[in-house]
C-alpha positions in Angstrom: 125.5 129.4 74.0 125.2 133.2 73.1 121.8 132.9 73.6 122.0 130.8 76.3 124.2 133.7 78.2 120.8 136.2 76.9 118.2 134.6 78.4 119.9 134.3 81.8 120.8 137.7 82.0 117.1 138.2 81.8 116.6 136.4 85.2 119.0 138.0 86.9 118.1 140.3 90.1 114.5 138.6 89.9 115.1 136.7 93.2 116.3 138.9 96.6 120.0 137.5 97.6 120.1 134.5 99.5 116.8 133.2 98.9 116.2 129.3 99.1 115.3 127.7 95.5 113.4 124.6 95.0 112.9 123.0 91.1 110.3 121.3 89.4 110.3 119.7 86.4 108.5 121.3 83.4 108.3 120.3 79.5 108.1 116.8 80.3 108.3 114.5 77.3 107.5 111.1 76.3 108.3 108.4 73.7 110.1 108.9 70.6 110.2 113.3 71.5 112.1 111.9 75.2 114.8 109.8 73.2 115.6 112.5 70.7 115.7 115.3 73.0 117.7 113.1 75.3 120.3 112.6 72.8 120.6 115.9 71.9 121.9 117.0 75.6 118.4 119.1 75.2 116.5 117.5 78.3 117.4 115.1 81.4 115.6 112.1 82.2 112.6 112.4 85.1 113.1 110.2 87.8 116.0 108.0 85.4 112.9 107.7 82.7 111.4 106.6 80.3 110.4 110.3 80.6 112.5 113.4 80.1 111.9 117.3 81.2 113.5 119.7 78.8 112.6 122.7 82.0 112.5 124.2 85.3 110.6 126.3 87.2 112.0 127.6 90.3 110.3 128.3 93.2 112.0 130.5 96.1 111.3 131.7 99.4 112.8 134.7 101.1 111.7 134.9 104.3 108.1 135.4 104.0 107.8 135.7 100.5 107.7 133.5 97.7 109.1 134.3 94.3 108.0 131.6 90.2 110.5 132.1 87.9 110.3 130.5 84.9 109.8 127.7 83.3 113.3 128.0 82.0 115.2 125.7 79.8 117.7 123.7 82.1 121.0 125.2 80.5 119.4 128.3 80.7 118.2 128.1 84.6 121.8 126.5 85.1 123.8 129.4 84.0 121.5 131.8 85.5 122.0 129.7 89.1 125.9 130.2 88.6 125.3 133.4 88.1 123.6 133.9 91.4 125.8 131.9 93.0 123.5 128.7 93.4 124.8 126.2 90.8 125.6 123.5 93.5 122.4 123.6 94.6 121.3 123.7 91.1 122.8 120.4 90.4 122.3 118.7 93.7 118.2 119.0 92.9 118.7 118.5 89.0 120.8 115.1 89.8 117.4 114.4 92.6 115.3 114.7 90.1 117.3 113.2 87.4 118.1 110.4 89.4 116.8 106.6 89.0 114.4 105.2 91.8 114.4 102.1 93.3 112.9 99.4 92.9 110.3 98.7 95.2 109.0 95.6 96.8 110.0 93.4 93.5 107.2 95.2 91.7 107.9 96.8 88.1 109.7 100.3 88.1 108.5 101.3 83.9 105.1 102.6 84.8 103.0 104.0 87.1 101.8 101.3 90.0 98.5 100.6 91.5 97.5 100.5 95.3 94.5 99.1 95.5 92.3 100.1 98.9 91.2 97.8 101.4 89.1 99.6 104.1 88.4 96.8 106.8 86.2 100.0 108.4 83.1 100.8 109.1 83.2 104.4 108.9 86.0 105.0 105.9 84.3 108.3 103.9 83.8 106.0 100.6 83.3 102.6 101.1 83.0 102.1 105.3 81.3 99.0 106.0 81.2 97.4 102.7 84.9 95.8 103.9 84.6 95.5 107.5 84.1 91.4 107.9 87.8 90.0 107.9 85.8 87.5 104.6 84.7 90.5 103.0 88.1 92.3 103.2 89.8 89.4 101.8 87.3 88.6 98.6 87.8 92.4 98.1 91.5 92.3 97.9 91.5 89.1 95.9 89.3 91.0 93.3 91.9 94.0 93.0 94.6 91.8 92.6 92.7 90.0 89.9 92.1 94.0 88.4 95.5 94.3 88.5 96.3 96.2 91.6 100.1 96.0 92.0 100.1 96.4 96.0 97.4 96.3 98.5 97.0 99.0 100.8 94.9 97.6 104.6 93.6 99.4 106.6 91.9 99.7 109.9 91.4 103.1 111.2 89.5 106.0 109.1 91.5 109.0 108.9 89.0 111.1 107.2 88.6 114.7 108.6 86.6 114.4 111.5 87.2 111.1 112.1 87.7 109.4 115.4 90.2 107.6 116.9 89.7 103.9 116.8 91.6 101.8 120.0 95.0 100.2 119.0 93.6 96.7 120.0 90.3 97.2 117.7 92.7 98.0 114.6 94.5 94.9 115.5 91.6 92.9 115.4 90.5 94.7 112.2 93.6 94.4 109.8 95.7 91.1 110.8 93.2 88.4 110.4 93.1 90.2 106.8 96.7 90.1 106.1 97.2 86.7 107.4 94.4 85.4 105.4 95.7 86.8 101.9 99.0 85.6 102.5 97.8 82.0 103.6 95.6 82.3 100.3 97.9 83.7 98.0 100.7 81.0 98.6 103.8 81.5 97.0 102.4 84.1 94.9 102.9 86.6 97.6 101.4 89.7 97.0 102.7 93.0 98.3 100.4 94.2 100.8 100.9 97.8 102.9 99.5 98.3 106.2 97.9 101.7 106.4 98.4 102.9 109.8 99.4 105.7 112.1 100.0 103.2 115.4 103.8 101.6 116.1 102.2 98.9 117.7 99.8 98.2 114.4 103.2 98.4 112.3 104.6 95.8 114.2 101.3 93.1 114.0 101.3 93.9 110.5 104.5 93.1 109.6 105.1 90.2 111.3 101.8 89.1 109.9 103.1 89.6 106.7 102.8 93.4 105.2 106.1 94.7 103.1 105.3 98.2 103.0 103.9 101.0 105.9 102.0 103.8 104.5 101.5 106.5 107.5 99.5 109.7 107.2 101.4 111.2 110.0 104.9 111.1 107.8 106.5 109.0 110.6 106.0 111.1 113.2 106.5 109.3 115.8 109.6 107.9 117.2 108.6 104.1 117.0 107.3 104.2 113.7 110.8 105.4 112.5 112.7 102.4 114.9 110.4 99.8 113.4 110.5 100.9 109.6 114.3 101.3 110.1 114.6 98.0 112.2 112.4 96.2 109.3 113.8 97.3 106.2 110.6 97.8 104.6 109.8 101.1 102.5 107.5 103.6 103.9 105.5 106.2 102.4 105.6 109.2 104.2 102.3 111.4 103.9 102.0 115.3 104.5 98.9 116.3 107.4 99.1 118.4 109.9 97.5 118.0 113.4 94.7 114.9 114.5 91.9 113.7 111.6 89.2 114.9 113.5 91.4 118.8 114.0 93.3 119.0 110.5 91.1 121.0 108.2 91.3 124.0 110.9 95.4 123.7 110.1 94.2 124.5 106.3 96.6 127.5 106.2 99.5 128.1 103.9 101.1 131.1 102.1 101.9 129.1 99.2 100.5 125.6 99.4 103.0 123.1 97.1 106.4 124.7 98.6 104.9 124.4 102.4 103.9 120.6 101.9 107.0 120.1 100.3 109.2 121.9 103.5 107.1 120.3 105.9 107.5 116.8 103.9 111.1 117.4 104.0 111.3 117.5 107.8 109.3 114.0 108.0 111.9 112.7 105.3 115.2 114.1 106.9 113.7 112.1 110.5 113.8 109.4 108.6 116.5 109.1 107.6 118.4 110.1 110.5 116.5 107.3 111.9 118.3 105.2 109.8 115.7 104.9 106.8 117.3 105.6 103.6 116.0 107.8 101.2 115.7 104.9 98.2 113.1 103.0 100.9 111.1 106.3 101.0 108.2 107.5 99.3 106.4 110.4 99.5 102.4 111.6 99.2 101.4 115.3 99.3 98.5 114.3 101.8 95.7 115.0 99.6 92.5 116.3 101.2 94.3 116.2 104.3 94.6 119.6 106.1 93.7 121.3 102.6 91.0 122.7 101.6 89.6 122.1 97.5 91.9 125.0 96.4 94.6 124.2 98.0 94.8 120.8 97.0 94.4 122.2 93.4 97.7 124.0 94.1 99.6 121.2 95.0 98.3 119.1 92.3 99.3 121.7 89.9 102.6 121.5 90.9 103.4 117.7 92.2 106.5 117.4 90.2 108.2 120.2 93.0 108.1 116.6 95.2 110.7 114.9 92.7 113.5 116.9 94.1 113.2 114.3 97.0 114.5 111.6 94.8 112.2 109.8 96.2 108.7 108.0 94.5 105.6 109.7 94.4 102.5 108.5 96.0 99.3 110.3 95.2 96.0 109.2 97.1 93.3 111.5 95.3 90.4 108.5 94.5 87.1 109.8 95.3 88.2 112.8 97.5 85.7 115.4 98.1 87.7 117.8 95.7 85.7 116.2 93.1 82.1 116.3 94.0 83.3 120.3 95.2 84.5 120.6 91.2 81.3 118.8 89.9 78.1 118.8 91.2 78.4 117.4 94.6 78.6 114.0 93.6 78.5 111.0 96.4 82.4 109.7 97.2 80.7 106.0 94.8 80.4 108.2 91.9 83.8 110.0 91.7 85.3 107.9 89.8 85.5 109.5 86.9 87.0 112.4 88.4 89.4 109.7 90.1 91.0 108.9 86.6 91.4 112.4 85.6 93.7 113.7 88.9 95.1 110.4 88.3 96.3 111.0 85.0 97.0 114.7 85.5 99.3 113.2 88.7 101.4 110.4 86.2 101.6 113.3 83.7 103.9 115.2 86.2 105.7 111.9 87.0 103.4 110.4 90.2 104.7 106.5 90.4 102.5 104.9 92.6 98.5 105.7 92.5 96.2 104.6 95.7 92.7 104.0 94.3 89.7 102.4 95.5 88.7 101.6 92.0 91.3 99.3 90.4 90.3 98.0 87.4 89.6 101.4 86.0 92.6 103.2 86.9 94.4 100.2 85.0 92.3 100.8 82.2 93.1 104.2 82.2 96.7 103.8 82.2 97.2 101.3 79.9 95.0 103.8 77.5 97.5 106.7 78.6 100.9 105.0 77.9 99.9 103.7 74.1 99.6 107.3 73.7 102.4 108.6 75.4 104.4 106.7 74.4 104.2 107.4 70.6 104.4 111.6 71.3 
């Protein structure tokens, strides 16, 4: 404890009074290292586990500045918070992060799930047009199941930067001939399908015609979207963007990239639930590529496990994203893949539980490769 008591009295006075602390998790552990170091009262479970964090680093604003301290063992970031007079919310964001999630849709809540894409566009930035025929949409999302895609993600309306707005009636007619087909097809099998969509009225069509799930890149913002998702019970994943697809990337400014997502993700969340959407049907995506320039995104996906402190899930959407080509050699959005799998992995490494990918079966691959080792550190 002695040392304990030393190494926060070393932190003290770094942060200006009153300023606002946010956690993430740091020293995360795996396997055997997780169950010993759980044990020993030396690290808390990440998310309720299989994984642990043995550390903290705290990230504060105060006014317009922001202040890293740390990583800092947990006891040792604990006493320092009493210290300062933030232990309670200390331990309201350790218990957040700590806490087990939900299980969602049925689906398996011991490792990282898949969302396969289905693009029933002709103008999506990687695959538009090779999906857009209601047959064509529906072989696809047969063949990702058969990958082992664990949800399917439709969608009928491009939200690339740039992209136009497509008419409410034309994403109707796009996305719930699809749905209907794969749940007449599938039978009692009944997979989970998500209706990708920013449109109350598309939310609607699409769960009556079957979807479990609404993934919205505008976080919810509109009023309807909440009613409906509240009204229907279903989880939603609320994505960080700011402004229109075809305006966002001018919005690309931020004094500190992870802590303004997360701030401006919390204001979506906090809707929602006031909206009557509880917080264990939420998820959350850092919006990836949307509103971010390549550095930027770098920033947040150095520092994804700040969204745990939701106590939400984790959805991360990087596959193919033109953050790879700008970190290679300007690669084509088809041959990103491999550069998919590695912000995939880097994302379940910090604890991301749901990956959206347009390539399935090697993001399966991937993960099954990443877990036998993980799982013996």
């Amino acid at each position: 404890m002695t040392d304990i008591l030393k190494e926060a009295a070393l932190m003290r006075g770094l942060l200006p009074s009153g300023a606002d602390i946010r956690l993430a998790p740091a020293g995360i552990v795996r396997g055997e290292t997780a169950d010993r170091l759980l044990s020993a009262g030396l690290a808390r479970p990440l998310a309720g586990g299989p994984a642990a964090f043995t550390a903290v680093e705290i990230i504060a604003r105060s006014g317009a500045s922001i202040h890293l301290l740390g990583p800092a063992a947990i006891d040792t970031a604990a006493v320092w918070a009493a210290g300062e007079g933030l232990g309670e919310t200390f331990d309201r964001q350790i218990g957040l992060i700590s806490a087990p999630r939900p299980v969602l849709a049925g689906l398996p809540a011991d490792r990282p799930l898949v969302m396969g894409i289905v693009n029933v566009t002709p103008d999506s930035f990687s695959d538009g047009g090779d999906f857009a025929a209601t047959d064509a949409a529906v072989e696809h999302a047969f063949a990702l199941l058969m990958q082992g895609a664990d949800i399917l993600d439709i969608g009928g309306e491009s939200t690339r930067p740039g992209a136009a707005p497509v008419p409410v009636s034309e994403e109707l007619r796009r996305v719930v001939p699809v749905i209907e087909a794969i749940r007449r097809r599938a039978g009692a099998k009944r997979p989970v399908i998500s209706i990708d969509t920013r449109r109350p009225d598309v939310m609607r069509a699409a769960l009556d015609a079957g979807a479990e799930i609404v993934n919205d890149v505008t976080g919810l913002a509109d009023p309807e979207s909440r009613r409906i998702v509240a009204d229907s019970g279903v989880p939603a994943m609320l994505m960080h963007m700011r402004g229109e697809p075809q305006t966002m990337q001018g919005e690309a400014r931020y004094d500190f990239t992870p802590l303004q997502v997360l701030e401006e993700l919390e204001t979506r969340v906090l809707d929602a639930e006031q909206a009557g959407i509880p917080r264990d049907r939420i998820i959350v995506d850092p919006g990836i590529g949307f509103a971010k320039d390549t550095d930027q995104n770098l920033e947040v996906l150095a520092r994804l496990g700040l969204l745990h402190g939701f106590g939400c899930r984790i959805l991360l959407g990087a596959s193919r994203k033109r953050m790879i080509g700008d970190l290679s050699r300007d690669e084509p959005a088809k041959q990103r893949v491999p550069g998919s799998l590695a912000v995939a992995l880097a994302g379940v490494e910090q604890g991301v539980q749901i990956l959206r990918v347009h390539d399935v079966a090697e993001t399966v691959q991937a993960l099954k490769v990443w877990a036998g080792i993980a799982g013996r550190r």
